[in-house]
PyMOL Python script that loads the backbone (N, CA, C, O; Angstrom):
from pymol import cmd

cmd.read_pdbstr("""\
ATOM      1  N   UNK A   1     -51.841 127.055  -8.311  1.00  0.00           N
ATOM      2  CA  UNK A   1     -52.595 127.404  -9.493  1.00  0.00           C
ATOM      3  C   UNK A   1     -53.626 128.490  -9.211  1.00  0.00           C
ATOM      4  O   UNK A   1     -53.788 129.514  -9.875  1.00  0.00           O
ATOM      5  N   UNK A   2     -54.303 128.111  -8.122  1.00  0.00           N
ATOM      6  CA  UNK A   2     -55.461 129.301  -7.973  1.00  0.00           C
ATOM      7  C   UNK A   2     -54.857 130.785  -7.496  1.00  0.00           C
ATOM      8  O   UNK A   2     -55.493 131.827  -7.651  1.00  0.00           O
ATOM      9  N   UNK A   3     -53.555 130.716  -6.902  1.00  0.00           N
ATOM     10  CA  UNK A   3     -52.627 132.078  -7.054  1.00  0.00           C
ATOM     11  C   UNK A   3     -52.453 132.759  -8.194  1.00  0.00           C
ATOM     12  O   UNK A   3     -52.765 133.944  -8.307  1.00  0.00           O
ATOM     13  N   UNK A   4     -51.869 131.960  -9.253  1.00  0.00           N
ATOM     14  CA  UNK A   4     -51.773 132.209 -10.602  1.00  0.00           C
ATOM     15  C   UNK A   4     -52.475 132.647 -11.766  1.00  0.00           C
ATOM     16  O   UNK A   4     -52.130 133.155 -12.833  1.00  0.00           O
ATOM     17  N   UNK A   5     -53.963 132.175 -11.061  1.00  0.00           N
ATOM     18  CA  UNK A   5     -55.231 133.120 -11.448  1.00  0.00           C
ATOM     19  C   UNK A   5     -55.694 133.782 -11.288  1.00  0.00           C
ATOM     20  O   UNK A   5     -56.264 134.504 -12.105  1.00  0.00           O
ATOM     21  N   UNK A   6     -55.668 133.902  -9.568  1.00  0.00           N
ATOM     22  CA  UNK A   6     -55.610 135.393  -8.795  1.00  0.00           C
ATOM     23  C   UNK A   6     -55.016 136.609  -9.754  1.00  0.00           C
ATOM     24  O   UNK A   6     -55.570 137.536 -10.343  1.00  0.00           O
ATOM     25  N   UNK A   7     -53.577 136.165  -9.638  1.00  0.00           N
ATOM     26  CA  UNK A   7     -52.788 137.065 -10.330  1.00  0.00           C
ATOM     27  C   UNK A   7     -52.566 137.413 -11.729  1.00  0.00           C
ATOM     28  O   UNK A   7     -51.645 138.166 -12.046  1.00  0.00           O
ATOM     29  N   UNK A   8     -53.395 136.883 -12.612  1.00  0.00           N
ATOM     30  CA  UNK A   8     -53.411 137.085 -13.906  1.00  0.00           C
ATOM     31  C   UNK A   8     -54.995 138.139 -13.942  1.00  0.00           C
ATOM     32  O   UNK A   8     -54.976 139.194 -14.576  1.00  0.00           O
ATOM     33  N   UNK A   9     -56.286 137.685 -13.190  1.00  0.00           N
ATOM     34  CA  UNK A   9     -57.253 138.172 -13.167  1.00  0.00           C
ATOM     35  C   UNK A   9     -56.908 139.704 -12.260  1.00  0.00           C
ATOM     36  O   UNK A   9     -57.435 140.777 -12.554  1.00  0.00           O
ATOM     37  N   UNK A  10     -56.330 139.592 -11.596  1.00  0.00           N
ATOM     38  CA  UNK A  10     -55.688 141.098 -10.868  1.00  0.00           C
ATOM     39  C   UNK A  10     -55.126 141.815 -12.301  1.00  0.00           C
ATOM     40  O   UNK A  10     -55.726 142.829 -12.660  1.00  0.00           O
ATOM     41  N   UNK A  11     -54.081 141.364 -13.072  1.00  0.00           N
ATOM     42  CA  UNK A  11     -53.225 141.751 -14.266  1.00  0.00           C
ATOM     43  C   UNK A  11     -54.088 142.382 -15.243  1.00  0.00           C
ATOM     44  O   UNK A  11     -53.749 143.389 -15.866  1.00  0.00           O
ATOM     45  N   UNK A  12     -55.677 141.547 -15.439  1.00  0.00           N
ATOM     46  CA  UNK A  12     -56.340 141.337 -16.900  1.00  0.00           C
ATOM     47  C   UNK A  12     -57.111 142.653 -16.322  1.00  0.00           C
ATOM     48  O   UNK A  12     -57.231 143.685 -16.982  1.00  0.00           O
ATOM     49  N   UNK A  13     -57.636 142.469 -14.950  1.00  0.00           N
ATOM     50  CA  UNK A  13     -58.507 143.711 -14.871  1.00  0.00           C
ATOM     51  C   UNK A  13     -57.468 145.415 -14.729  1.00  0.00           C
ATOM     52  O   UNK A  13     -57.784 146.454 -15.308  1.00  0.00           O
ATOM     53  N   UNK A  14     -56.285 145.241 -13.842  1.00  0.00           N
ATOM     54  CA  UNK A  14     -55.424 146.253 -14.196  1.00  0.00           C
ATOM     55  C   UNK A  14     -55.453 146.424 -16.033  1.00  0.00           C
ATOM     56  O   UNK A  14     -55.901 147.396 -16.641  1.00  0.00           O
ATOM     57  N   UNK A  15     -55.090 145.687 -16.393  1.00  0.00           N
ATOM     58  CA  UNK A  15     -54.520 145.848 -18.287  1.00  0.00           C
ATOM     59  C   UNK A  15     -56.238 146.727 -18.671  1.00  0.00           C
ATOM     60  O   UNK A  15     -56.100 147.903 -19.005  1.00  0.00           O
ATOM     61  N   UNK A  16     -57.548 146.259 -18.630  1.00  0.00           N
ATOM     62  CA  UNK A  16     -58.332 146.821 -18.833  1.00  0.00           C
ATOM     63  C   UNK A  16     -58.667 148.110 -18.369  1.00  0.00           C
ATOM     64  O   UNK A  16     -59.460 148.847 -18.955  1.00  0.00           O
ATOM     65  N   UNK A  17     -57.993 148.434 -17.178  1.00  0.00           N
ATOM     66  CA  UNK A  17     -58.212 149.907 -16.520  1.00  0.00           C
ATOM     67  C   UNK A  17     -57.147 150.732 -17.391  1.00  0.00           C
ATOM     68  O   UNK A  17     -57.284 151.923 -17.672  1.00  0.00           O
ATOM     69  N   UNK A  18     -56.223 150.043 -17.720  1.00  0.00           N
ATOM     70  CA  UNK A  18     -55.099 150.793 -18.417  1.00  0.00           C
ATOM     71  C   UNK A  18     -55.915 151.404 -19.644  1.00  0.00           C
ATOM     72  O   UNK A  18     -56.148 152.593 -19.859  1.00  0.00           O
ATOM     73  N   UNK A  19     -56.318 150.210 -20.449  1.00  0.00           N
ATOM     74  CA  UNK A  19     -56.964 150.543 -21.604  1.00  0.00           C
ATOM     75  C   UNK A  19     -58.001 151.981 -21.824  1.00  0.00           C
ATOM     76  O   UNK A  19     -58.275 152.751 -22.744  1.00  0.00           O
ATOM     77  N   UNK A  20     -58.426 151.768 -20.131  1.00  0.00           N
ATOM     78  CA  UNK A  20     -60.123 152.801 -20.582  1.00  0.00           C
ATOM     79  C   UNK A  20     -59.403 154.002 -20.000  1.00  0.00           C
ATOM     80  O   UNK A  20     -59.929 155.049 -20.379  1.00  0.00           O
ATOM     81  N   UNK A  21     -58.027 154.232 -18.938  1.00  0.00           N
ATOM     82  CA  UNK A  21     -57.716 155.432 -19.140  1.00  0.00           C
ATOM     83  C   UNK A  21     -56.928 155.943 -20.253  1.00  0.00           C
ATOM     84  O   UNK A  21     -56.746 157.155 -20.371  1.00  0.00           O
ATOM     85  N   UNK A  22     -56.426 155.059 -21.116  1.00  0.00           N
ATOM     86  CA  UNK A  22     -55.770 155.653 -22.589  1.00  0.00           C
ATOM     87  C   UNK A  22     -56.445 156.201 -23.457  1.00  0.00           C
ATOM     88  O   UNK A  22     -56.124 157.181 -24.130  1.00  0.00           O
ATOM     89  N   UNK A  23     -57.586 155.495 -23.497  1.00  0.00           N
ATOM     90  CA  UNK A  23     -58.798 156.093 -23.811  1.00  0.00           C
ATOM     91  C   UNK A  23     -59.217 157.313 -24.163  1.00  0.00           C
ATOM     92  O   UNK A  23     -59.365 157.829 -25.270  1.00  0.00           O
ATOM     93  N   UNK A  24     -59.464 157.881 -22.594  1.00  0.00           N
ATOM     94  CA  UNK A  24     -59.456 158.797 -21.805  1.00  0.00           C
ATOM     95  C   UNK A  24     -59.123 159.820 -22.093  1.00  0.00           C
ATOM     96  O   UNK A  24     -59.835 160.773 -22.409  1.00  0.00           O
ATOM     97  N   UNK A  25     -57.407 159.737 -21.988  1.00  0.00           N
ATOM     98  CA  UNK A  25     -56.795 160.558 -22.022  1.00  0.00           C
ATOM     99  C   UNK A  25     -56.544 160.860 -23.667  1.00  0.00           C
ATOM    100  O   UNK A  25     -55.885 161.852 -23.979  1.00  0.00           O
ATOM    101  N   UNK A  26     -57.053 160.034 -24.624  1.00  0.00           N
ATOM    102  CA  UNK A  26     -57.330 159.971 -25.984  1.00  0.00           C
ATOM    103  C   UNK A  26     -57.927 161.515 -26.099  1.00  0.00           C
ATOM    104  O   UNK A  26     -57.492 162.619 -26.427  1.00  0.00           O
ATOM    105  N   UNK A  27     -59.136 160.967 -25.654  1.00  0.00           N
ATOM    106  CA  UNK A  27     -60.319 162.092 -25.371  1.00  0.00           C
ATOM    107  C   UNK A  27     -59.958 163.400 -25.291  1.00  0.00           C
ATOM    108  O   UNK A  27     -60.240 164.339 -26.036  1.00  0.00           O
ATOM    109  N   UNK A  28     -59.079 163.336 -23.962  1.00  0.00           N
ATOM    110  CA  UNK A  28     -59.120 164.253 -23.105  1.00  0.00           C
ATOM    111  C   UNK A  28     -57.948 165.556 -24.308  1.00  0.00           C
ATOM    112  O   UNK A  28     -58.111 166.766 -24.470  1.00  0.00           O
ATOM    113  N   UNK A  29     -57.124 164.850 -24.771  1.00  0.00           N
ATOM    114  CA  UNK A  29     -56.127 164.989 -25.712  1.00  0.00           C
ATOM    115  C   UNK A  29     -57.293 165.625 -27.407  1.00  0.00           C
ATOM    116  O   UNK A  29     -56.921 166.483 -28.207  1.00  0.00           O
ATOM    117  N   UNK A  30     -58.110 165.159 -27.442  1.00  0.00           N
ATOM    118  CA  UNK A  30     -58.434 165.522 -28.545  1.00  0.00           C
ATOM    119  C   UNK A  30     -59.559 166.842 -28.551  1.00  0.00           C
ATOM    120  O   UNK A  30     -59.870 167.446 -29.577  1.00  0.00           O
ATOM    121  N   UNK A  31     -60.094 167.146 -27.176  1.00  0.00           N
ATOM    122  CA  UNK A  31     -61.188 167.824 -26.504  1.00  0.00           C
ATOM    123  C   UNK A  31     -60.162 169.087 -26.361  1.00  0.00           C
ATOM    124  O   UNK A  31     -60.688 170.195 -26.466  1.00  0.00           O
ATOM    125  N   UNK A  32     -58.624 169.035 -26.112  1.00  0.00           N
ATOM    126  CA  UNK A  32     -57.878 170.208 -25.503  1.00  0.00           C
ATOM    127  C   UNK A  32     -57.577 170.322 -27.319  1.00  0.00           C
ATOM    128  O   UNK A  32     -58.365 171.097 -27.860  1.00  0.00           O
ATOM    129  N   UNK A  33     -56.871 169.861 -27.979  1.00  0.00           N
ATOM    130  CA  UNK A  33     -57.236 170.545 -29.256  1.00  0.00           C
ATOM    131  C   UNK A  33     -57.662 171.200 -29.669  1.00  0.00           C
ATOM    132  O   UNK A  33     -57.139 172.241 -30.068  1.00  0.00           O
ATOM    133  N   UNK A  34     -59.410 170.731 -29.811  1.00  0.00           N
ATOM    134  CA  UNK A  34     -61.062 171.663 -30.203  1.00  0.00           C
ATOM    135  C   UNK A  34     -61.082 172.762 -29.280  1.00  0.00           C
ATOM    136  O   UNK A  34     -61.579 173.818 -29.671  1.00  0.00           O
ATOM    137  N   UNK A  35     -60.433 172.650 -27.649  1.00  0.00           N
ATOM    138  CA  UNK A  35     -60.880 173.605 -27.220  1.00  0.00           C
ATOM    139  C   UNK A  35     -59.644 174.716 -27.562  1.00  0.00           C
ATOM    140  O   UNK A  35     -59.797 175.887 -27.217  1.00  0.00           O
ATOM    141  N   UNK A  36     -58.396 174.273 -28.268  1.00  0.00           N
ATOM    142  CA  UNK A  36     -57.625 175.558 -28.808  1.00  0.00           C
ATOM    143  C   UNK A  36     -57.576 176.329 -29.950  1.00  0.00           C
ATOM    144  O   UNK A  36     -57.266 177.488 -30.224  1.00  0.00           O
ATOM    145  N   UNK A  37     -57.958 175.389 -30.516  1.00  0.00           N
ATOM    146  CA  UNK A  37     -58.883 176.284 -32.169  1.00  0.00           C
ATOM    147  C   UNK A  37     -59.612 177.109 -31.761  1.00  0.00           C
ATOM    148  O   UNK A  37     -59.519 178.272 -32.153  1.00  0.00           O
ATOM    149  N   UNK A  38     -60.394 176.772 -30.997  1.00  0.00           N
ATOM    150  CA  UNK A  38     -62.030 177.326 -30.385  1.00  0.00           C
ATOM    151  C   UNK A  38     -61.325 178.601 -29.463  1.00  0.00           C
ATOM    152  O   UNK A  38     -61.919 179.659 -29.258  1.00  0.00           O
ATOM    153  N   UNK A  39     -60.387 178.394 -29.112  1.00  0.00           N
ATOM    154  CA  UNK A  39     -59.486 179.890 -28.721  1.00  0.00           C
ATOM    155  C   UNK A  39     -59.460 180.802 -29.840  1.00  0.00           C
ATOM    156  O   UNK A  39     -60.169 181.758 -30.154  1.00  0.00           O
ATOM    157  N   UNK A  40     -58.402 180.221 -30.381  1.00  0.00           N
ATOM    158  CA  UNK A  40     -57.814 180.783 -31.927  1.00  0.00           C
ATOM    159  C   UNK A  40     -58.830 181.592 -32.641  1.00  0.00           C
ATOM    160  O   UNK A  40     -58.709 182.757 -33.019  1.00  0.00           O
ATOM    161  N   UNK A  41     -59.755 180.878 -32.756  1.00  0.00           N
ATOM    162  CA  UNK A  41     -61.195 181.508 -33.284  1.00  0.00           C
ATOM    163  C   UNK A  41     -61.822 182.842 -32.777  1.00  0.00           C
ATOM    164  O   UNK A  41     -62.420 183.754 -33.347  1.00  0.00           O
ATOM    165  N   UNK A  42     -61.379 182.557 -31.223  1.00  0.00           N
ATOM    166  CA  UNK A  42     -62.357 183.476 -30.682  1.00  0.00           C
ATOM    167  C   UNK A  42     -61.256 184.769 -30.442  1.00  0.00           C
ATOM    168  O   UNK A  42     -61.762 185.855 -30.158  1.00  0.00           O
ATOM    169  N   UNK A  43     -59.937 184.691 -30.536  1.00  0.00           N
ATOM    170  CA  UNK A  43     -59.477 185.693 -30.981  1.00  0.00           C
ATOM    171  C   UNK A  43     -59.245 186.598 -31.860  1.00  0.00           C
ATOM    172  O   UNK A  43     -59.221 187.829 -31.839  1.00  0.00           O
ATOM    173  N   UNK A  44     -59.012 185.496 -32.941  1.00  0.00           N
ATOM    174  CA  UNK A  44     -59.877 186.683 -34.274  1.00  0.00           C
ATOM    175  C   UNK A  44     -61.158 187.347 -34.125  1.00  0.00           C
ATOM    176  O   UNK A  44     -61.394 188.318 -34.844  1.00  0.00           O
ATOM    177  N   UNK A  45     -62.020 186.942 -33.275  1.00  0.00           N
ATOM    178  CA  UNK A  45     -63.147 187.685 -33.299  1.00  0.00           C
ATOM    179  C   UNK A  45     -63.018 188.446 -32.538  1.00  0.00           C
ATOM    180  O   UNK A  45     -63.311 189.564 -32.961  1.00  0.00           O
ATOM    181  N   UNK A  46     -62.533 188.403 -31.008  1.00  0.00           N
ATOM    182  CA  UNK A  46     -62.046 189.960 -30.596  1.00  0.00           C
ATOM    183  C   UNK A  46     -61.118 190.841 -31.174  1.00  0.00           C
ATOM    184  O   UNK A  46     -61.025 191.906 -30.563  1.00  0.00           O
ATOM    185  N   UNK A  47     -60.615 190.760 -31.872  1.00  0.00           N
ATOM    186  CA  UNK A  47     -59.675 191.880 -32.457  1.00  0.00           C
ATOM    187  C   UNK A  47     -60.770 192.088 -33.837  1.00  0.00           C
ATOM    188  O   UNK A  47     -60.273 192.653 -34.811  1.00  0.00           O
ATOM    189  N   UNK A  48     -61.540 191.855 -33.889  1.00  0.00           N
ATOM    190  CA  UNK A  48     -62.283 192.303 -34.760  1.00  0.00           C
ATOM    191  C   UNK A  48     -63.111 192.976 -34.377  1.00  0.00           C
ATOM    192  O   UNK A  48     -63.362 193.960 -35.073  1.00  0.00           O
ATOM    193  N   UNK A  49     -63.955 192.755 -33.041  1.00  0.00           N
ATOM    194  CA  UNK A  49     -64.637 193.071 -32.152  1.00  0.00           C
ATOM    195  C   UNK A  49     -64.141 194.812 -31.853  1.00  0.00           C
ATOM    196  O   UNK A  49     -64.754 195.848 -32.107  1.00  0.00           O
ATOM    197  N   UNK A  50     -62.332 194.521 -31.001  1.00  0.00           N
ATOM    198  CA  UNK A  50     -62.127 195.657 -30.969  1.00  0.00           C
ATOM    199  C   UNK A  50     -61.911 196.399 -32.147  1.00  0.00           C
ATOM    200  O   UNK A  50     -62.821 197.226 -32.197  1.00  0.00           O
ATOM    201  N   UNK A  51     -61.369 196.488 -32.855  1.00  0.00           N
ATOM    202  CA  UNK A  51     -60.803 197.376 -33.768  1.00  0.00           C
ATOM    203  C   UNK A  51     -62.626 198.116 -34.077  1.00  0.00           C
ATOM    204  O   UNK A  51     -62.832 199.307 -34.310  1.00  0.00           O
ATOM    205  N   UNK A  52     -63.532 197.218 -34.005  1.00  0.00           N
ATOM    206  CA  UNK A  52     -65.312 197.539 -34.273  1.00  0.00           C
ATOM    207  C   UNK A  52     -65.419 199.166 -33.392  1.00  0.00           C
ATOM    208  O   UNK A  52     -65.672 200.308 -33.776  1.00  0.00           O
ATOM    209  N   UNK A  53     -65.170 198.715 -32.403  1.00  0.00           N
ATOM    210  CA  UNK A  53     -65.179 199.654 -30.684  1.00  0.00           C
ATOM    211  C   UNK A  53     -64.400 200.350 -31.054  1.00  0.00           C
ATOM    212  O   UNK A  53     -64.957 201.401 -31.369  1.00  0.00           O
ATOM    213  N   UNK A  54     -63.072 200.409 -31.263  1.00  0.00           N
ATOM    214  CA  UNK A  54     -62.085 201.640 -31.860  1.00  0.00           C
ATOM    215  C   UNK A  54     -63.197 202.577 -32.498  1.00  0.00           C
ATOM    216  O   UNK A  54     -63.841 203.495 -31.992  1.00  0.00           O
ATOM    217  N   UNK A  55     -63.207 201.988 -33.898  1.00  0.00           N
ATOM    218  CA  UNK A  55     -63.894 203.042 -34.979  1.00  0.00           C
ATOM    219  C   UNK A  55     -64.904 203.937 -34.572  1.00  0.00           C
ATOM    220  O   UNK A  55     -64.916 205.122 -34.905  1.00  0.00           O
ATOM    221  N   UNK A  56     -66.267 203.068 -33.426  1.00  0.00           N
ATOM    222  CA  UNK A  56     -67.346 203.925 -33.223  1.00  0.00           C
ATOM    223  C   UNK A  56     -67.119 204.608 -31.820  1.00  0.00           C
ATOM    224  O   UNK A  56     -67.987 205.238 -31.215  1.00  0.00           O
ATOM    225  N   UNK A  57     -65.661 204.365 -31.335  1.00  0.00           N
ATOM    226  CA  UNK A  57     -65.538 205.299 -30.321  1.00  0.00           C
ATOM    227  C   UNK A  57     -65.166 206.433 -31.430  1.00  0.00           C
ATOM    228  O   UNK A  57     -66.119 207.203 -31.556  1.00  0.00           O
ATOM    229  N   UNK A  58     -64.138 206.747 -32.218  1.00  0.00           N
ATOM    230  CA  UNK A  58     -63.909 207.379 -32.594  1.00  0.00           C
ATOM    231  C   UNK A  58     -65.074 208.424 -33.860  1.00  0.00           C
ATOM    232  O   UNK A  58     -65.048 209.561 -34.330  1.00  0.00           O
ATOM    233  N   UNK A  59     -65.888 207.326 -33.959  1.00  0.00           N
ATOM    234  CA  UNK A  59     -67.007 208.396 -34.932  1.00  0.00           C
ATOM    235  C   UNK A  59     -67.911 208.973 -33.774  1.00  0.00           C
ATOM    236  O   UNK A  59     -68.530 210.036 -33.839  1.00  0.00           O
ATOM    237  N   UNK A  60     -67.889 208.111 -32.711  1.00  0.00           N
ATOM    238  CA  UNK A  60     -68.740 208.931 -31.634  1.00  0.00           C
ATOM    239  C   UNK A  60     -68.087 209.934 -31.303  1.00  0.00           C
ATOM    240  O   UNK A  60     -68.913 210.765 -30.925  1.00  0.00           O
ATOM    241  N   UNK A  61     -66.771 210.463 -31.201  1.00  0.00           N
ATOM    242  CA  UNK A  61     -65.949 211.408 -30.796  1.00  0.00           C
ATOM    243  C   UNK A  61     -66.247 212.673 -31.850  1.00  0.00           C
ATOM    244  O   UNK A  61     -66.460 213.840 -31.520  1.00  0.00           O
ATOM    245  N   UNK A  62     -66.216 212.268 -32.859  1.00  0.00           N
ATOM    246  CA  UNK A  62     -66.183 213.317 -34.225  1.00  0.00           C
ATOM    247  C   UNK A  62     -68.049 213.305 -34.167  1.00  0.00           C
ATOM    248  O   UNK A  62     -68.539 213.955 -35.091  1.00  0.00           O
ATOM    249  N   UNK A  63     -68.690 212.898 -33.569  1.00  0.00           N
ATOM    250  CA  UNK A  63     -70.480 213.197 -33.608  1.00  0.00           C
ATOM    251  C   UNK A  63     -70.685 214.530 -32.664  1.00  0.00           C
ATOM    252  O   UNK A  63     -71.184 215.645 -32.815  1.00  0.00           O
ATOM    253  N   UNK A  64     -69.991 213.764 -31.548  1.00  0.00           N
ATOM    254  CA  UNK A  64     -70.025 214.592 -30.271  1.00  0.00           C
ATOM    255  C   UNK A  64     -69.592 215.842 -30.569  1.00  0.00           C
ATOM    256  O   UNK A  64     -70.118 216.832 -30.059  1.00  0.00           O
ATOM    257  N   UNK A  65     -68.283 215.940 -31.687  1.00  0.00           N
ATOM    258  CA  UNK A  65     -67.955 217.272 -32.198  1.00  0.00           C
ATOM    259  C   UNK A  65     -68.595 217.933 -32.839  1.00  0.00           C
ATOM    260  O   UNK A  65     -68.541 219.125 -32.535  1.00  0.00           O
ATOM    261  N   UNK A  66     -69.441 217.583 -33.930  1.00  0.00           N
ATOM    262  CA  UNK A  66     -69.909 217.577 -34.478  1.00  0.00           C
ATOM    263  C   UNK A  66     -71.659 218.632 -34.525  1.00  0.00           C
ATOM    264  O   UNK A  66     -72.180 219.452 -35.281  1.00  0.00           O
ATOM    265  N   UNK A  67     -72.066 217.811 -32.974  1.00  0.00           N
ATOM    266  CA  UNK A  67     -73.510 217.747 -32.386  1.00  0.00           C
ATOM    267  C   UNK A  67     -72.525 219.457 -31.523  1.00  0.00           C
ATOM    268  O   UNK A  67     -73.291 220.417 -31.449  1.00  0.00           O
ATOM    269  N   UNK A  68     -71.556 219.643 -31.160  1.00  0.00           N
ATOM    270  CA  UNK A  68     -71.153 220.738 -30.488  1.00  0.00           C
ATOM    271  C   UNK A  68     -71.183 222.230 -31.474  1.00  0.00           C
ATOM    272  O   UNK A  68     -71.339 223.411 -31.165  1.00  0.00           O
ATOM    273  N   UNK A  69     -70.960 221.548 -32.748  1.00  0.00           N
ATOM    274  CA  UNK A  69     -70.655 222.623 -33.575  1.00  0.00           C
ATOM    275  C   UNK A  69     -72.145 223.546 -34.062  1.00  0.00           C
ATOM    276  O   UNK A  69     -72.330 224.719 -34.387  1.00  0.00           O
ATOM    277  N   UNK A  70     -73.114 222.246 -33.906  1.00  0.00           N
ATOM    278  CA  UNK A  70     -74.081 222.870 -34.905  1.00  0.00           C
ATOM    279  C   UNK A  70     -75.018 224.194 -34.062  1.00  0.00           C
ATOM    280  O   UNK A  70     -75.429 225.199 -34.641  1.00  0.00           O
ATOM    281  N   UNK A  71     -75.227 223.873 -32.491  1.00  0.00           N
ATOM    282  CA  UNK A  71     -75.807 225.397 -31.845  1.00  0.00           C
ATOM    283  C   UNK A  71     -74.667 226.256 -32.084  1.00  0.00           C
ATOM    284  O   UNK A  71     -75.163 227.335 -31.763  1.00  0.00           O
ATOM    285  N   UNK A  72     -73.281 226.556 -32.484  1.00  0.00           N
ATOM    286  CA  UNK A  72     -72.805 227.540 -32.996  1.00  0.00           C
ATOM    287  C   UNK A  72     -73.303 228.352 -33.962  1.00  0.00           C
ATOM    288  O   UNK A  72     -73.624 229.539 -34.015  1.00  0.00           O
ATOM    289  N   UNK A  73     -73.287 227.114 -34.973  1.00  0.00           N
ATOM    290  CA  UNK A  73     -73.879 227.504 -36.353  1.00  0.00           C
ATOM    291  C   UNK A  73     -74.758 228.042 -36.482  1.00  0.00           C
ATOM    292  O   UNK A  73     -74.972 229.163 -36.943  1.00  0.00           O
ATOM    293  N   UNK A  74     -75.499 227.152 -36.006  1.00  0.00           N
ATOM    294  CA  UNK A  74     -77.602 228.094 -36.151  1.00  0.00           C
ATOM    295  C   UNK A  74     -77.617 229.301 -35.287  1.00  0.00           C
ATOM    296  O   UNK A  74     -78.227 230.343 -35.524  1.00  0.00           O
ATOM    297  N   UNK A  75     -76.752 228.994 -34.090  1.00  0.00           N
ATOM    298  CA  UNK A  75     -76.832 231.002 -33.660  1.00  0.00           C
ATOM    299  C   UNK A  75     -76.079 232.003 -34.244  1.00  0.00           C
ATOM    300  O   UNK A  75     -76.385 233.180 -34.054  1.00  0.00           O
ATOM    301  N   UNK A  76     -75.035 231.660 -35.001  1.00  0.00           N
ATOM    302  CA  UNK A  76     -74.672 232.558 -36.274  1.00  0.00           C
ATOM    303  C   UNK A  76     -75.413 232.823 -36.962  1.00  0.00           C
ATOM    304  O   UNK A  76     -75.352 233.935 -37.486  1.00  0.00           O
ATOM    305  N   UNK A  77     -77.040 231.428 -37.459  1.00  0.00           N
ATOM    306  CA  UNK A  77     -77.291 231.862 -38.380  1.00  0.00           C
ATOM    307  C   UNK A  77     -78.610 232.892 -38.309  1.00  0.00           C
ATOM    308  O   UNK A  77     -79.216 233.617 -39.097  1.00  0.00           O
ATOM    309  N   UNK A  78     -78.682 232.570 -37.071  1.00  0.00           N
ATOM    310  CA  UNK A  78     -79.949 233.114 -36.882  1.00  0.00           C
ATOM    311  C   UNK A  78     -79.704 234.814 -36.283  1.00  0.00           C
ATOM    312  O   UNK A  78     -80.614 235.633 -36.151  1.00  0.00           O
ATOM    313  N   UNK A  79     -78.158 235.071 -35.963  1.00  0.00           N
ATOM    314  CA  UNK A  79     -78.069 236.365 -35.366  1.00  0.00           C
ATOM    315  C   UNK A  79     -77.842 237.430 -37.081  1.00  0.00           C
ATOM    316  O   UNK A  79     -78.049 238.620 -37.317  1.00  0.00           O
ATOM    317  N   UNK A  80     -77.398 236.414 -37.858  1.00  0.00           N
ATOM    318  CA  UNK A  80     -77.209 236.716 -39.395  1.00  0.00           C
ATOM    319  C   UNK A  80     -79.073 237.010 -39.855  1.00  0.00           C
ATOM    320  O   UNK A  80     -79.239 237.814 -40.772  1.00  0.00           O
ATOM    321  N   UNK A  81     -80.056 236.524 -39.377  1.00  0.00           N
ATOM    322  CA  UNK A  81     -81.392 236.975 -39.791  1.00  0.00           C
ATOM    323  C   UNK A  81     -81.796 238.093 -38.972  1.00  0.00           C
ATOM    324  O   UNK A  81     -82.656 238.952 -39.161  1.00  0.00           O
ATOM    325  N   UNK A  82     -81.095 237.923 -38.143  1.00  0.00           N
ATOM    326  CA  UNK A  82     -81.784 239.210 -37.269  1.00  0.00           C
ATOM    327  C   UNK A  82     -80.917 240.435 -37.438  1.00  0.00           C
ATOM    328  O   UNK A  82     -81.287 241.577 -37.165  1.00  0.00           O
ATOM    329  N   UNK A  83     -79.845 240.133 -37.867  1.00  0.00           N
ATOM    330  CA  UNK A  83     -79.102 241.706 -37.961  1.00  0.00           C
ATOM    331  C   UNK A  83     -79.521 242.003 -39.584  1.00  0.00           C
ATOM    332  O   UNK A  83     -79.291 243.108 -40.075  1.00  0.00           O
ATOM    333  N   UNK A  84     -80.153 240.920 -40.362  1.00  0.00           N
ATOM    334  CA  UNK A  84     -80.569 241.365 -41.719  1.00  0.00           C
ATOM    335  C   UNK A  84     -81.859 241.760 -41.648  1.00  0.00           C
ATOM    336  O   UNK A  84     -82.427 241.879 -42.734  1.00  0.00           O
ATOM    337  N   UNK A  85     -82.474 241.994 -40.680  1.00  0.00           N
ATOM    338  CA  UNK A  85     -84.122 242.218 -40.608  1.00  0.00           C
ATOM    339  C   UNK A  85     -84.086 243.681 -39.636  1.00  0.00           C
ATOM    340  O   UNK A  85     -85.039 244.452 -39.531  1.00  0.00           O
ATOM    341  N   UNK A  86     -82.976 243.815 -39.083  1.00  0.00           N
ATOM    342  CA  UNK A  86     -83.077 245.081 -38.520  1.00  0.00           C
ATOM    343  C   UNK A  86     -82.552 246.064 -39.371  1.00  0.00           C
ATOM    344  O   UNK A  86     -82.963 247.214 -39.213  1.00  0.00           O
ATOM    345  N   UNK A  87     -81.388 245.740 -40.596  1.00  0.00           N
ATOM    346  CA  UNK A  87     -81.178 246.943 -41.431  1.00  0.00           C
ATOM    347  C   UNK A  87     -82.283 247.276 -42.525  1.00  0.00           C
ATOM    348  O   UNK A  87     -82.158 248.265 -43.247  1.00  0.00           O
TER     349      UNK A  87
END
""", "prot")
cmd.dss("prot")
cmd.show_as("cartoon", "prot")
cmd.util.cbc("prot")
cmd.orient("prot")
């Protein structure tokens, strides 16, 4: 008899370890979920992110052109005052 209790109290505390890793792995199962949305999410926000970086590389490109053009301009415009002040 006291074998038989041995071995049921061995059984009851195994069956309870079973329980708290099902648990567990409940958890663990519902945590890898949240953490794949929480992906999902954060990929829409980089491609939003980039396409952001696209655009102001590209308006920085057309500034930079832009910022190149204008000492052209003003020394046209200014060689345009001076050849009108010498005739």
């Amino acid at each position: 008899m006291a074998e038989n209790e041995r071995i049921l109290d061995r059984f009851s505390h195994m069956h309870a370890q079973i329980e708290g890793l099902e648990t567990q792995i409940t958890e663990i199962q519902r945590l890898q979920e949240s953490f794949a949305e929480k992906i999902m999410d954060q990929e829409k926000d980089i491609e939003i992110i980039n396409e952001a970086a696209l655009h102001t590389s590209e308006n920085l490109k057309d500034g930079n052109e832009w910022i190149r053009q204008v000492p052209t301009t003003s020394s046209l415009l200014h060689s345009d005052r001076l050849s009108g002040i010498r005739e």
